[in-house]
C-alpha positions in Angstrom: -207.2 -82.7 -125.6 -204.5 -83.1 -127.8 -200.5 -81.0 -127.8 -198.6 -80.4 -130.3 -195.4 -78.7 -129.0 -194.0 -77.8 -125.8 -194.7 -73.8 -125.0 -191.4 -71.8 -123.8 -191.8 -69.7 -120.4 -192.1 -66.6 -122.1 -195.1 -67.2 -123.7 -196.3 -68.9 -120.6 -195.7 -65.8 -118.8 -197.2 -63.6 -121.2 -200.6 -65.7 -121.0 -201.0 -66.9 -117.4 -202.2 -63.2 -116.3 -199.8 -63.4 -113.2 -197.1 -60.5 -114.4 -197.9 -56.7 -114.9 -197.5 -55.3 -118.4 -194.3 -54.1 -117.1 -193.3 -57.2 -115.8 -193.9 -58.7 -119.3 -192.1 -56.1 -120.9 -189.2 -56.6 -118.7 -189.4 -60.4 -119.1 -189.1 -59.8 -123.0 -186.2 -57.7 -122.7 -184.3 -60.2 -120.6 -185.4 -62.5 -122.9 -184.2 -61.3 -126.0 -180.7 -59.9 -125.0 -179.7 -63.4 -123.7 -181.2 -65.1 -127.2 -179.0 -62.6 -128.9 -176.2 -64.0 -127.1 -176.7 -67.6 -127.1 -179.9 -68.3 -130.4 -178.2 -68.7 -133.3 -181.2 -67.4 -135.2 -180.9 -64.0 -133.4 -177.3 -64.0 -134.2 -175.6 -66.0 -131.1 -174.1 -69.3 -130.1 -175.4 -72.1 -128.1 -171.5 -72.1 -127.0 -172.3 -68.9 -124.7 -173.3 -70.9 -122.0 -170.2 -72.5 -121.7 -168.2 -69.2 -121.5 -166.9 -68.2 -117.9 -167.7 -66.0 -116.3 -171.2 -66.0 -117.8 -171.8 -62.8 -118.9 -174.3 -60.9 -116.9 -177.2 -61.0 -119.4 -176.8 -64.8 -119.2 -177.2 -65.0 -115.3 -180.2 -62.4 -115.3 -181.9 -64.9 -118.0 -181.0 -67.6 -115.6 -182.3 -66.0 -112.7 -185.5 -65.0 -114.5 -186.4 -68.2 -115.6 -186.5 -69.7 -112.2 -187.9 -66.5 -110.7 -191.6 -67.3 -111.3 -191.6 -71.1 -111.6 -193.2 -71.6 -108.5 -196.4 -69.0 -109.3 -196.4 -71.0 -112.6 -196.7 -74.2 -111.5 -199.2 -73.3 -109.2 -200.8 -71.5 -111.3 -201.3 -74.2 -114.2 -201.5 -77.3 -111.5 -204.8 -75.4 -110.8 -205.9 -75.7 -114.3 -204.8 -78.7 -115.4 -207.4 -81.4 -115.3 -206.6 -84.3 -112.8 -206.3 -87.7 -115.0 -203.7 -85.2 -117.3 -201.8 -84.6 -114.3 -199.6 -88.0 -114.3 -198.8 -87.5 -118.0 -197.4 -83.7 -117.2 -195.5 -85.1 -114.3 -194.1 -87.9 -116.4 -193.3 -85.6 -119.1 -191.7 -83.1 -116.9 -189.4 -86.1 -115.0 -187.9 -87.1 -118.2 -186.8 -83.1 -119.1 -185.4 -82.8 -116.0 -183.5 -86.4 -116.2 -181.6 -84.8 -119.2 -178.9 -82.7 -117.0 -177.7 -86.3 -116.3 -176.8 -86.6 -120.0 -175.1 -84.7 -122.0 -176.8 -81.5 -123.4 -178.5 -81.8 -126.3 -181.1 -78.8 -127.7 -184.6 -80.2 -126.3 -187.4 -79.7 -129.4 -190.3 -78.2 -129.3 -192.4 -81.0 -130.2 -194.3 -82.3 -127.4 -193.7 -85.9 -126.3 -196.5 -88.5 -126.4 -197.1 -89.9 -122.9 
């Protein structure tokens, strides 16, 4: 089994079966206002997050992306096949180590553990 990039929690959301079509839809929405705010490729600044107050878009897109974390990780944990499970873990450890550092734009390329 081989990965070649890291997949964003949209797309997880969209194929893991566990949201309604309008849940999806609503997910998208949230999605895309906040990249329209803060993806420079959709017209916005990575510098949005600093801004305060955070705009209200920014905290729903917050809030969303913790909102189903849990059924995700349940949901995949049940699929993933035991000897990978270290290597997710360990991959998983070192993104969340990076709030210790200073932000820099994680890639989509998937590391090799």
């Amino acid at each position: 089994m081989s990965v070649k990039y890291v997949v964003g929690l949209q797309k997880c959301l969209q194929q893991s079966g566990l949201l309604t079509d309008d849940q999806v839809q609503c997910a998208s929405d949230i999605d895309m206002r906040a990249k329209s705010l803060f993806e420079p490729k959709y017209g916005g600044r990575y510098e949005t997050f600093q801004e305060r107050p955070l705009r209200d878009v920014i905290l729903m897109y917050a809030a969303h992306d913790s909102r189903y974390m849990l059924d995700l990780y349940n949901f995949y944990i049940s699929k993933l096949p035991t000897e990978w499970q270290p290597r997710v873990f360990a991959g998983s450890a070192e993104r969340a180590s990076w709030f210790k550092q200073e932000y820099k734009r994680p890639g989509t390329d998937a590391p090799d553990f």
